[in-house]
VOSE-588457 format. One record per residue: x, y, z of N, C-alpha, C, O in turn; residue number from 1; residue in one letter. Coordinates in Angstrom, 2 decimals. Example, Ala and Ser with C-alpha at 12.3 -4.5 7.8 and 13.67 -1.06 7.14 Angstrom:
2
[lumpa [13.19 -5.69 7.80] [12.30 -4.50 7.80] [13.20 -3.30 7.80] [14.24 -3.32 8.46] 1 "A"]
[lumpa [12.85 -2.25 7.08] [13.67 -1.06 7.14] [12.90 0.03 7.87] [13.41 1.14 8.04] 2 "S"]
***
This chain:
166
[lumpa [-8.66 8.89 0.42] [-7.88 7.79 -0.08] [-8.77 6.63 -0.52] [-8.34 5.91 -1.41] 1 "X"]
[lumpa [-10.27 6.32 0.17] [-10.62 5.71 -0.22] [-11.37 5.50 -1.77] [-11.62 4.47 -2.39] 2 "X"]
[lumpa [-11.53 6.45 -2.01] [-11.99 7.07 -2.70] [-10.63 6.23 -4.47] [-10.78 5.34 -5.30] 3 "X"]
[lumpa [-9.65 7.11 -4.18] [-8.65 6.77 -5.20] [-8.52 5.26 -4.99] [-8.10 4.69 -6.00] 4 "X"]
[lumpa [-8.80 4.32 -3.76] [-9.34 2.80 -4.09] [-9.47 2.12 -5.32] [-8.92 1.32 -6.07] 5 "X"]
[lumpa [-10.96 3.19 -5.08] [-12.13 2.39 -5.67] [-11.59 3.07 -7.45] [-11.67 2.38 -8.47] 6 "X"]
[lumpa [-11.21 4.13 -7.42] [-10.45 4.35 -8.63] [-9.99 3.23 -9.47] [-10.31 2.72 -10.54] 7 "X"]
[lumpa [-9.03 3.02 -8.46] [-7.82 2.39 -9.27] [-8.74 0.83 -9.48] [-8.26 0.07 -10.32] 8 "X"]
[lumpa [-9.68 0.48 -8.94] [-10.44 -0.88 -9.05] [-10.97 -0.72 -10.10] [-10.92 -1.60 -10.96] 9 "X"]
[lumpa [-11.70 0.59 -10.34] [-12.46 0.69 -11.53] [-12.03 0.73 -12.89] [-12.65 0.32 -13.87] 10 "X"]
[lumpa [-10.60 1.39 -12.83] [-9.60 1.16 -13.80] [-9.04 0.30 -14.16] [-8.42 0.15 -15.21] 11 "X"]
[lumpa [-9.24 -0.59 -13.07] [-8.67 -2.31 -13.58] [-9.73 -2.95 -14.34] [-9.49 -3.71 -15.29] 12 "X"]
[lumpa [-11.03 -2.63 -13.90] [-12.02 -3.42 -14.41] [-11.97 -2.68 -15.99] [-11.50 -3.32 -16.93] 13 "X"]
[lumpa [-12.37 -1.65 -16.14] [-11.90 -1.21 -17.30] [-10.67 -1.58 -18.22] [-10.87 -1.67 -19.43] 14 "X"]
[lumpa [-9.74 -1.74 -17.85] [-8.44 -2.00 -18.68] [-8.89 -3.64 -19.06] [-9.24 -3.86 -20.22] 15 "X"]
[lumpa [-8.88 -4.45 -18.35] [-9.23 -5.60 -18.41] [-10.59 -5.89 -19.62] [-10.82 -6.98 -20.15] 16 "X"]
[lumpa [-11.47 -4.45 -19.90] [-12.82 -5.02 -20.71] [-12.07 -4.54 -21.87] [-11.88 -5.31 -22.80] 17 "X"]
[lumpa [-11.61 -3.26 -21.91] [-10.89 -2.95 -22.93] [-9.62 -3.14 -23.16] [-8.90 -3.05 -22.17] 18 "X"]
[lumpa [-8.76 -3.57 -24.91] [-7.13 -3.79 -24.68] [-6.98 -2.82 -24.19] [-6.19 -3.21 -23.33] 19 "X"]
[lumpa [-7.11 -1.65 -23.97] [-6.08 -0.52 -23.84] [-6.45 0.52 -22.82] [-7.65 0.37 -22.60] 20 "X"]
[lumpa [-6.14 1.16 -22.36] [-7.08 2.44 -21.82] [-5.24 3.42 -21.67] [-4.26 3.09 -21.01] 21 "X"]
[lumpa [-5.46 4.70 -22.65] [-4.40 5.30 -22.91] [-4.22 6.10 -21.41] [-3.14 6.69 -21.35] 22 "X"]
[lumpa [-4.91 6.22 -20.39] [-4.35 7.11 -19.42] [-4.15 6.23 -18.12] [-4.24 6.96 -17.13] 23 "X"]
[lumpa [-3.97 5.29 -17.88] [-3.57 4.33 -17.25] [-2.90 3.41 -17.16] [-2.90 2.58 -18.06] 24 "X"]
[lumpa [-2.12 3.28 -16.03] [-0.46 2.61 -16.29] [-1.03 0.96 -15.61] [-1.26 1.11 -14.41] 25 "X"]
[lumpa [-1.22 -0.12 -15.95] [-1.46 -1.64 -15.35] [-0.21 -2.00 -15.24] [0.55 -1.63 -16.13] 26 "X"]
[lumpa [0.22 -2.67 -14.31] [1.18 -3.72 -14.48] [0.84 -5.29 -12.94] [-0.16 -5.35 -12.23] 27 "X"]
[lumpa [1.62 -5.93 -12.93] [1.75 -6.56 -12.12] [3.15 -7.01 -11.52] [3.93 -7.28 -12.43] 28 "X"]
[lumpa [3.58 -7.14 -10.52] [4.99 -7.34 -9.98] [4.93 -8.20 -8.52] [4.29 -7.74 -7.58] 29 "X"]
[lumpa [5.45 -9.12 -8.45] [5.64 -9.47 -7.06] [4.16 -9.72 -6.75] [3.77 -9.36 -5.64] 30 "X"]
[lumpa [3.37 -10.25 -7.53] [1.97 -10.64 -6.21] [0.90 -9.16 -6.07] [-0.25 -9.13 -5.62] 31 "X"]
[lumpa [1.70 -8.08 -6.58] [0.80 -6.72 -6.36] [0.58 -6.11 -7.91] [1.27 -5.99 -8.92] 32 "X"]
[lumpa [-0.49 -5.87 -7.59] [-1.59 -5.49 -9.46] [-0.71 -3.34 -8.41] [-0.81 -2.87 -7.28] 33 "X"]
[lumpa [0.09 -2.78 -9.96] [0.43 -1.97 -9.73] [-0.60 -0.88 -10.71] [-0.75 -1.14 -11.90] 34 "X"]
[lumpa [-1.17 0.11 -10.20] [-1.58 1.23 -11.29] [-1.28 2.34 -11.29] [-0.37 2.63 -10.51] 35 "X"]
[lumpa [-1.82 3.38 -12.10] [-0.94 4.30 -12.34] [-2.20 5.33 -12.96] [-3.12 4.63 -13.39] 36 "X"]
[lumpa [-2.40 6.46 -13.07] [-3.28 7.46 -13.64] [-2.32 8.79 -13.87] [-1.50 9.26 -13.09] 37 "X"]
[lumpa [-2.64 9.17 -14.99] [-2.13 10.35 -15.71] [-2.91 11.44 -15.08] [-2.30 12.46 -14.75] 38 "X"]
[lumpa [-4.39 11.33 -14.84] [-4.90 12.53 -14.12] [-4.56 12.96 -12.75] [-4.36 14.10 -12.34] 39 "X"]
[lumpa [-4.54 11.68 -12.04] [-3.85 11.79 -10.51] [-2.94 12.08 -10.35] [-2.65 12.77 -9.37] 40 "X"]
[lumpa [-1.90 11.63 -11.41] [-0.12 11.58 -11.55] [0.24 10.56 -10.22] [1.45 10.48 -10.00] 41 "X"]
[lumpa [-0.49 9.92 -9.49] [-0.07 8.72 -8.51] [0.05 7.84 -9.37] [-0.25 7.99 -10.55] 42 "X"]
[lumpa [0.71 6.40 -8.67] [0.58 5.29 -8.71] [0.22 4.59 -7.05] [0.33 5.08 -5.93] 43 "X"]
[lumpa [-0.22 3.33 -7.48] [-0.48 2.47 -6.44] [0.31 1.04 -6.56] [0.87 0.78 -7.62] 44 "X"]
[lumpa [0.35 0.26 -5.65] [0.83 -1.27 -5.35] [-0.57 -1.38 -4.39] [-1.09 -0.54 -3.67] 45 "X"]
[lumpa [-0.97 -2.89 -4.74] [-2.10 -2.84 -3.91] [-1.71 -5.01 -3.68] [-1.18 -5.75 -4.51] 46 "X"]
[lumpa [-2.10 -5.28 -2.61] [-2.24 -6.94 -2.64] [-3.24 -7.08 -1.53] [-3.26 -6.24 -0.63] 47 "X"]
[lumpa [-4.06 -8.07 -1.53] [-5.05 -8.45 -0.25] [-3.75 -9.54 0.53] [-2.69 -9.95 0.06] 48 "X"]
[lumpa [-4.37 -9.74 1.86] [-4.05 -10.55 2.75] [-4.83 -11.43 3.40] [-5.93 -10.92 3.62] 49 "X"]
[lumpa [-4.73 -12.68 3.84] [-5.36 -12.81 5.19] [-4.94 -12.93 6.29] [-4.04 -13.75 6.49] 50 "X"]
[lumpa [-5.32 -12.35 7.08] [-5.02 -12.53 8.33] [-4.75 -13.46 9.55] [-5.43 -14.47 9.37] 51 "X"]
[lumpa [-4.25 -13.53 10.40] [-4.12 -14.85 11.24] [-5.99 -15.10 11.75] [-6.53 -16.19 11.56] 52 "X"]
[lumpa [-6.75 -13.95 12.37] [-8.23 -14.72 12.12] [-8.85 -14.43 11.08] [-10.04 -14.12 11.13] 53 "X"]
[lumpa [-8.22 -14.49 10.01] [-8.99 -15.23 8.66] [-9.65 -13.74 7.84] [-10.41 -13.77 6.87] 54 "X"]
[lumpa [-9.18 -12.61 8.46] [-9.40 -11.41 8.00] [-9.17 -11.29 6.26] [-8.41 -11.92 5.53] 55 "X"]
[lumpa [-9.98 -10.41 6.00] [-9.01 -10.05 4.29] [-8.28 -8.71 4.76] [-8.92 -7.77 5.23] 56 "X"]
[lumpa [-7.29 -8.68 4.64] [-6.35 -7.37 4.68] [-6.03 -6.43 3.40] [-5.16 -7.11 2.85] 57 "X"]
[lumpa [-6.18 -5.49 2.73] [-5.70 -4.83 1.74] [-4.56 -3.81 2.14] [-4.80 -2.71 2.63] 58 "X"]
[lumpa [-3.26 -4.31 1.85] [-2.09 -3.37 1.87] [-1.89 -2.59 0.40] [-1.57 -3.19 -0.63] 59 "X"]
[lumpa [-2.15 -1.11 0.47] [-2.03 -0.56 -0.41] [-0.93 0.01 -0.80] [-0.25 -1.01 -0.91] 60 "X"]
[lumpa [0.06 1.22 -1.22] [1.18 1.61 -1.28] [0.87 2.79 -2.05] [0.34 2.26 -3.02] 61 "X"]
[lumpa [0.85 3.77 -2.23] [0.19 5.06 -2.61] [1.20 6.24 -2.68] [1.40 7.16 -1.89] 62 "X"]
[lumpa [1.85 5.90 -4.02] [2.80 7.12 -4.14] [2.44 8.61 -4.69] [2.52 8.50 -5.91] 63 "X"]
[lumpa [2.19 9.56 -4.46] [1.31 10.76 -4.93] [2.77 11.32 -5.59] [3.97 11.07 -5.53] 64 "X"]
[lumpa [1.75 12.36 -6.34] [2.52 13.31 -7.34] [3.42 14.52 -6.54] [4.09 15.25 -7.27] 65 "X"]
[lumpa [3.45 14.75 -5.20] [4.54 14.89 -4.78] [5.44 14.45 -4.33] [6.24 15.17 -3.73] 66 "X"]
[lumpa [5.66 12.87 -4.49] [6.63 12.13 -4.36] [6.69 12.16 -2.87] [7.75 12.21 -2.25] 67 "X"]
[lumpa [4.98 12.10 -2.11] [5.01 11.63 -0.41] [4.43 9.81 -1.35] [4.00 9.64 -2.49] 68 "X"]
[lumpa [4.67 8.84 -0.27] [4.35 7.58 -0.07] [3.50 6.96 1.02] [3.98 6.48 2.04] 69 "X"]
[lumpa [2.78 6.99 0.85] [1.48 7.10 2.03] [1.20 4.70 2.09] [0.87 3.91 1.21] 70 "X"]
[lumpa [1.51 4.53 3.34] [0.75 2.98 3.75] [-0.63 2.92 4.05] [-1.14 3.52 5.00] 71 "X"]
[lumpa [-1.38 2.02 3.06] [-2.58 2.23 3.62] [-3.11 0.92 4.05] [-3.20 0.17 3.08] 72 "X"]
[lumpa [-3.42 0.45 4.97] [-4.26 -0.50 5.57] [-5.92 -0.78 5.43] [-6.62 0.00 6.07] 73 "X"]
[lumpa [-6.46 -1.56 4.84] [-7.86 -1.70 5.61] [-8.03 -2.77 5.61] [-8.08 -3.47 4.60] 74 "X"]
[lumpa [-8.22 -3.35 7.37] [-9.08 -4.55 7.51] [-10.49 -4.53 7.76] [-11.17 -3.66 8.31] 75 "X"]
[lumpa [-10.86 -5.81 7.17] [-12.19 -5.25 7.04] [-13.17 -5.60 8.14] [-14.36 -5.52 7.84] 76 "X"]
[lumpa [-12.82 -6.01 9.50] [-13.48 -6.12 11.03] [-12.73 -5.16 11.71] [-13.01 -5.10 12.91] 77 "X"]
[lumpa [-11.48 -4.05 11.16] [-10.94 -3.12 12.46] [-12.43 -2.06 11.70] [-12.33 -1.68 10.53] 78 "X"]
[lumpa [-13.61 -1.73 12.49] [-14.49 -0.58 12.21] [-14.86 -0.09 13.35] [-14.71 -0.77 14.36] 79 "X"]
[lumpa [-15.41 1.19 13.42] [-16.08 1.87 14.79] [-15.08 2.65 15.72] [-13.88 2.40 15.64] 80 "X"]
[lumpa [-15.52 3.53 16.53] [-14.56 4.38 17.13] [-13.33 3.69 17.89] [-12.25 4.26 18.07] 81 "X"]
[lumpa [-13.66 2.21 18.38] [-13.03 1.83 19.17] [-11.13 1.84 18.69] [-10.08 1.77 19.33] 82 "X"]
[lumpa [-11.50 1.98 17.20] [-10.43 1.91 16.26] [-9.90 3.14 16.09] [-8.70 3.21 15.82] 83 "X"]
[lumpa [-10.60 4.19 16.20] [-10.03 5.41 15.72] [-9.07 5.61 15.81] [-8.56 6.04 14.77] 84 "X"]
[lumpa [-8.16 5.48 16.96] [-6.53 5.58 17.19] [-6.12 4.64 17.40] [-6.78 3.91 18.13] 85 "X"]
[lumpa [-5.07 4.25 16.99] [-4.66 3.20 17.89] [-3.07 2.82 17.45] [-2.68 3.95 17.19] 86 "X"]
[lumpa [-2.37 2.29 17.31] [-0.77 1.95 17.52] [-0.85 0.78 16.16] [-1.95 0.22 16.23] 87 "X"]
[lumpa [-0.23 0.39 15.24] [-0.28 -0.32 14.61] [1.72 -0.99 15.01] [2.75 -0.32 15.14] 88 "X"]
[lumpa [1.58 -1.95 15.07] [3.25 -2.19 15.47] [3.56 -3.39 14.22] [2.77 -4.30 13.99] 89 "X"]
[lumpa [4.76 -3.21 13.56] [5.71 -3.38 12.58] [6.63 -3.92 12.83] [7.55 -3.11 12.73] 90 "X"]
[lumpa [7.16 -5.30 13.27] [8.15 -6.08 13.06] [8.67 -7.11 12.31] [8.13 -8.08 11.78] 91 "X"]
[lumpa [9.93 -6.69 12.37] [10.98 -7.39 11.00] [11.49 -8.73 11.20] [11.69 -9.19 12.32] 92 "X"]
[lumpa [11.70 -9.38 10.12] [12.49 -10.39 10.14] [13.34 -10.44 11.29] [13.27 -11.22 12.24] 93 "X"]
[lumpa [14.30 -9.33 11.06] [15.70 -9.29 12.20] [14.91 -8.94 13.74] [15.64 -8.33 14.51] 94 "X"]
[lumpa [13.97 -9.17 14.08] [12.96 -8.59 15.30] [13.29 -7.23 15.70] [13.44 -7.01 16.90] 95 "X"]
[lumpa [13.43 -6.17 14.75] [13.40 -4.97 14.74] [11.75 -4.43 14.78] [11.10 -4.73 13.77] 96 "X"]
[lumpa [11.18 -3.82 15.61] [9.98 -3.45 16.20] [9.79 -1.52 16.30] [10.17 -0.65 17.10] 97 "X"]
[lumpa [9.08 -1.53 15.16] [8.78 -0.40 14.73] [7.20 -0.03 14.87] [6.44 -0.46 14.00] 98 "X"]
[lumpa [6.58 0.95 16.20] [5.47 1.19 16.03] [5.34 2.66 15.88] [6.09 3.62 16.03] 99 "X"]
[lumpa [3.69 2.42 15.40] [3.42 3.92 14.84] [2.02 4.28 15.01] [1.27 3.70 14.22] 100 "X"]
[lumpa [1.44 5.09 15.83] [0.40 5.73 15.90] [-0.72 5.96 14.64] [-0.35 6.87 13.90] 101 "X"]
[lumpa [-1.98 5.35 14.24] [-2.56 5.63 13.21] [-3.72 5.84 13.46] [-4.25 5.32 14.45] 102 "X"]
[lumpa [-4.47 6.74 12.54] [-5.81 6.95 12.75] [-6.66 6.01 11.48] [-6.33 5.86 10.30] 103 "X"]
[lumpa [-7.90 5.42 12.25] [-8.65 4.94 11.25] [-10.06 6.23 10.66] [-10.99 6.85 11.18] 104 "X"]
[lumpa [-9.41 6.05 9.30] [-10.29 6.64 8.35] [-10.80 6.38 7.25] [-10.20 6.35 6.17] 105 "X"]
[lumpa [-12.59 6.08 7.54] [-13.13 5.68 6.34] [-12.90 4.10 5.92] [-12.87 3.53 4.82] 106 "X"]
[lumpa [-12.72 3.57 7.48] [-12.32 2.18 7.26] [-10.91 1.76 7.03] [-10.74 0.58 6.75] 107 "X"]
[lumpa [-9.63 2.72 7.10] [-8.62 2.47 6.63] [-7.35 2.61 7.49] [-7.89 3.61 7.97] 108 "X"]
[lumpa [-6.49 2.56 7.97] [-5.23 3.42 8.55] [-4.43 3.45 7.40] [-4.01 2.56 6.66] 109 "X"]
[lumpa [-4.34 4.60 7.41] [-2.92 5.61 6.63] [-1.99 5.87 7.41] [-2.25 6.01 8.61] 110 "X"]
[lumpa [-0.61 6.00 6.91] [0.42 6.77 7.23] [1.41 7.00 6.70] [2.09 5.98 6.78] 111 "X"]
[lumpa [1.93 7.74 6.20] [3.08 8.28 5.64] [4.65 7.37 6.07] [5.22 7.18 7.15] 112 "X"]
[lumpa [4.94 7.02 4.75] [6.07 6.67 4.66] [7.47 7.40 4.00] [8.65 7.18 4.27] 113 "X"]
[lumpa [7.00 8.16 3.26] [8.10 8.91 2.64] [7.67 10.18 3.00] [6.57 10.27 3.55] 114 "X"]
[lumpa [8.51 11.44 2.75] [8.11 12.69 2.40] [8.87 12.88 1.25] [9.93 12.26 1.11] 115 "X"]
[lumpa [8.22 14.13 -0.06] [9.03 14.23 -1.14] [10.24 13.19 -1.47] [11.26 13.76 -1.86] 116 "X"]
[lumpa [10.32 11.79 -1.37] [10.75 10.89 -1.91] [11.98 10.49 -0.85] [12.77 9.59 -1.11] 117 "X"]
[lumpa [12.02 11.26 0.35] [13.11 10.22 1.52] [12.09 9.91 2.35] [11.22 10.54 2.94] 118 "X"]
[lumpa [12.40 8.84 2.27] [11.86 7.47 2.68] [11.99 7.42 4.62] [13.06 7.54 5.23] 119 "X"]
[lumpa [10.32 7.16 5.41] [11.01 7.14 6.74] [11.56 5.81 7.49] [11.18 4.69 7.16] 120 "X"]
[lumpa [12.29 5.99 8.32] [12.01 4.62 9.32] [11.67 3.63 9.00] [12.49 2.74 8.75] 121 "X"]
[lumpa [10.38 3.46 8.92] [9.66 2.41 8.44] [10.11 2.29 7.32] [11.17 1.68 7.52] 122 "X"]
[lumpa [10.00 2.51 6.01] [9.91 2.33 4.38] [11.98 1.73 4.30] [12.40 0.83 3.57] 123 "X"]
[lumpa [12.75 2.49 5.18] [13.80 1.83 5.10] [14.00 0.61 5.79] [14.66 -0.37 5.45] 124 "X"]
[lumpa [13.31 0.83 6.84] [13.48 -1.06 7.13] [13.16 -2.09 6.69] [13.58 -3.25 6.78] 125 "X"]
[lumpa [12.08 -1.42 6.00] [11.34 -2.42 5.25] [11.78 -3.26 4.07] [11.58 -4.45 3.79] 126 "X"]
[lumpa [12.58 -2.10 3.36] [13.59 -2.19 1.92] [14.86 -2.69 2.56] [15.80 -2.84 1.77] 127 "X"]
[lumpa [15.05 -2.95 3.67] [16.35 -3.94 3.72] [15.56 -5.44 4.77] [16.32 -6.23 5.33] 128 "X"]
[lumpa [14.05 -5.58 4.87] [13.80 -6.88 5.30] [13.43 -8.08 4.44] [13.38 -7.97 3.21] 129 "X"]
[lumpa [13.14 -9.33 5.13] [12.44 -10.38 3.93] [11.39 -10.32 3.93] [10.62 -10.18 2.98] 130 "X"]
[lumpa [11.12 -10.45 5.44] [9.08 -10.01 6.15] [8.94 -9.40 7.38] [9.81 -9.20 8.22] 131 "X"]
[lumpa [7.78 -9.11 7.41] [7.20 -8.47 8.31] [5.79 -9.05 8.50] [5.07 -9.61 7.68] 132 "X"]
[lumpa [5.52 -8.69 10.06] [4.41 -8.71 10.57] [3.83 -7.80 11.52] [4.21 -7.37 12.61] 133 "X"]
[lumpa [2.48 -7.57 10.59] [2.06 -6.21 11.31] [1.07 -6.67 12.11] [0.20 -7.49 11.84] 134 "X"]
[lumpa [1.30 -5.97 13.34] [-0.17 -6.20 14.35] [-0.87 -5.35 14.25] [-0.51 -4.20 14.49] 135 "X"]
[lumpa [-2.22 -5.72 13.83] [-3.42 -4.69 13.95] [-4.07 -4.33 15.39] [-3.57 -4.99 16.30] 136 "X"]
[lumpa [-4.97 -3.52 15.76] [-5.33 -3.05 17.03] [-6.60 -4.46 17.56] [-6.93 -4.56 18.74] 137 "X"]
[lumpa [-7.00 -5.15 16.78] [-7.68 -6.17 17.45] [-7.24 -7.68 17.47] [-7.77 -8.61 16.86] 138 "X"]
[lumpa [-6.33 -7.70 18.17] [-5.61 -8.81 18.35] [-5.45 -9.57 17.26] [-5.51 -10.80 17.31] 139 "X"]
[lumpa [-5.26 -8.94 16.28] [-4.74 -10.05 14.97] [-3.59 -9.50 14.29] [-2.98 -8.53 14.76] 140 "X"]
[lumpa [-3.27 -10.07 13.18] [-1.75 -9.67 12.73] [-1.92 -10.44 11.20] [-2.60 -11.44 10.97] 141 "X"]
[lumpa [-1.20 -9.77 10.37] [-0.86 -10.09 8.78] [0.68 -10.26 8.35] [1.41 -9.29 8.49] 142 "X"]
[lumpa [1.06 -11.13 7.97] [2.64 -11.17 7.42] [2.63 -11.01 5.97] [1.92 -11.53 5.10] 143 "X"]
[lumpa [3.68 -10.09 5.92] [3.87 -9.50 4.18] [5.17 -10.04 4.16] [5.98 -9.97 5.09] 144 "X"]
[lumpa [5.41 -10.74 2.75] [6.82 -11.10 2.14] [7.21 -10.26 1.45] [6.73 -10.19 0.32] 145 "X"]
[lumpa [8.31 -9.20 1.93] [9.43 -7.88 1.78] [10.07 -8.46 0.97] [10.92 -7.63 0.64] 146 "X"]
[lumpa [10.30 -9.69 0.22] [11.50 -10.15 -0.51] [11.15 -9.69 -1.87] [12.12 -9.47 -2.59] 147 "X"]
[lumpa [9.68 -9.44 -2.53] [9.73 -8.84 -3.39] [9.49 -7.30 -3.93] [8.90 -6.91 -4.94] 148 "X"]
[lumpa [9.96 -6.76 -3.17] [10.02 -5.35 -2.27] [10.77 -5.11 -3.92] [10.09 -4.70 -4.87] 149 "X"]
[lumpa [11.83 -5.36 -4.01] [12.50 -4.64 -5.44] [11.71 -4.64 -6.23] [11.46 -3.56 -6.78] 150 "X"]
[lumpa [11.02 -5.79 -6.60] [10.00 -5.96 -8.12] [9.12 -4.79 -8.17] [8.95 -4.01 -9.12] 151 "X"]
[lumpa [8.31 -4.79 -6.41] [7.21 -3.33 -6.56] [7.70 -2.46 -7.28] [7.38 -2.20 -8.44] 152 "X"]
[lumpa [9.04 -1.62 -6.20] [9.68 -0.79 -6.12] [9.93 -0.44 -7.52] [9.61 0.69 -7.89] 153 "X"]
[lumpa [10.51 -1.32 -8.41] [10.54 -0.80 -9.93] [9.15 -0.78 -10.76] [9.08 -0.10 -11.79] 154 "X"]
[lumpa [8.14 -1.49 -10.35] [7.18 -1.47 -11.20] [6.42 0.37 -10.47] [6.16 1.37 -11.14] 155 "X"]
[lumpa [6.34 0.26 -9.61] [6.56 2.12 -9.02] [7.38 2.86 -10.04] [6.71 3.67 -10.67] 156 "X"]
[lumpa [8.34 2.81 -10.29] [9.36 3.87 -10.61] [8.79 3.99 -12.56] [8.72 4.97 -13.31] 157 "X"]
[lumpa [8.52 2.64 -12.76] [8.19 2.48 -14.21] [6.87 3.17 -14.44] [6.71 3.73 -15.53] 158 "X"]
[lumpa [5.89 3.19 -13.53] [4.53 3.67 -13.20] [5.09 5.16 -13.02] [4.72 5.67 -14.08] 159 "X"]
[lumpa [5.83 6.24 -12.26] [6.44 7.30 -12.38] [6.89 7.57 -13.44] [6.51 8.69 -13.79] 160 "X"]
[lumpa [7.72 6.96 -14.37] [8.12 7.49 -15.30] [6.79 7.35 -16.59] [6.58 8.08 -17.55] 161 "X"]
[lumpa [6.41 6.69 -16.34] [5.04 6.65 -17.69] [4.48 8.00 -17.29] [4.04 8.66 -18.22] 162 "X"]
[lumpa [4.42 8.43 -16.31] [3.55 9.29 -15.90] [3.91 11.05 -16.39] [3.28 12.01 -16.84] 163 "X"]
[lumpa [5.31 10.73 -15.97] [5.91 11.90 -16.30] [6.56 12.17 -17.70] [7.16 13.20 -18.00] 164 "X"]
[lumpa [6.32 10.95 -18.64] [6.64 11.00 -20.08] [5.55 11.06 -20.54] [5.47 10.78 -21.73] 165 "X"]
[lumpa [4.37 11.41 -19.85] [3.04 11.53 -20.81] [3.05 13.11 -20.82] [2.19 13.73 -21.45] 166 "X"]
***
């Protein structure tokens, strides 16, 4: 995953030197630079954060060409084994408290939010909150504003359909 990152960075930097780049979908929505690749057939939502100690957070959103939806996290002080597992916990506006077991990889926690396009637990609570705040495993925490959750959500679907009309 990290890997398709640095992709989608490189593709920005590219789109940005050149007007155009025909196999790549840019957009922006809600605060998140959305992309898109015809070779991958993914798209991404990507926004940095900071953290309550002053962390940079990157929340990614990683929809693959089988229509799984993968969350990806990396802060950039959670490193080293001490991290390898650990509980990442998810609460809502309405203090609905959703945790979930994640492994750090390559600097990152992943986890699946959808399978083939139904959406779990998480991804539905999320789509009916305003915010959330996630606690990371070293005593810090990031708040994301869910209110522009629709804007992604279509700049996703628009990023899908470019993809599948190419």
């Amino acid at each position: 995953m990290e890997r398709l990152t640095y992709t989608f960075a490189f593709l920005m930097c590219a789109a940005s030197a050149f007007a155009q780049v025909p196999d790549v979908f840019l957009d922006s929505r809600g605060g998140y630079l959305i992309a898109g690749s015809k070779v991958s057939k993914s798209c991404v939502a990507q926004k940095r954060y900071d953290s309550e100690q002053k962390d940079t957070v990157s929340l990614l959103v990683n929809w693959t060409a089988r229509d799984d939806v993968f969350l990806e996290i990396d802060p950039k002080t959670v490193t080293g084994s001490a991290f390898r597992s650990k509980t990442l916990v998810f609460v809502f506006d309405d203090k609905t408290k959703i945790e979930r077991k994640v492994k750090l990889g390559k600097g990152q926690f992943s986890l699946q939010i959808a399978r083939k396009g139904k959406p779990a637990p998480l991804l539905e609570t999320a789509l009916k909150s305003s915010r959330l705040t996630v606690s990371l495993p070293n005593d810090d925490a990031f708040k994301v504003d869910l209110s522009v959750a629709e804007k992604v959500q279509k700049g996703m679907e628009d990023c899908r359909k470019w993809i599948r009309n190419a």
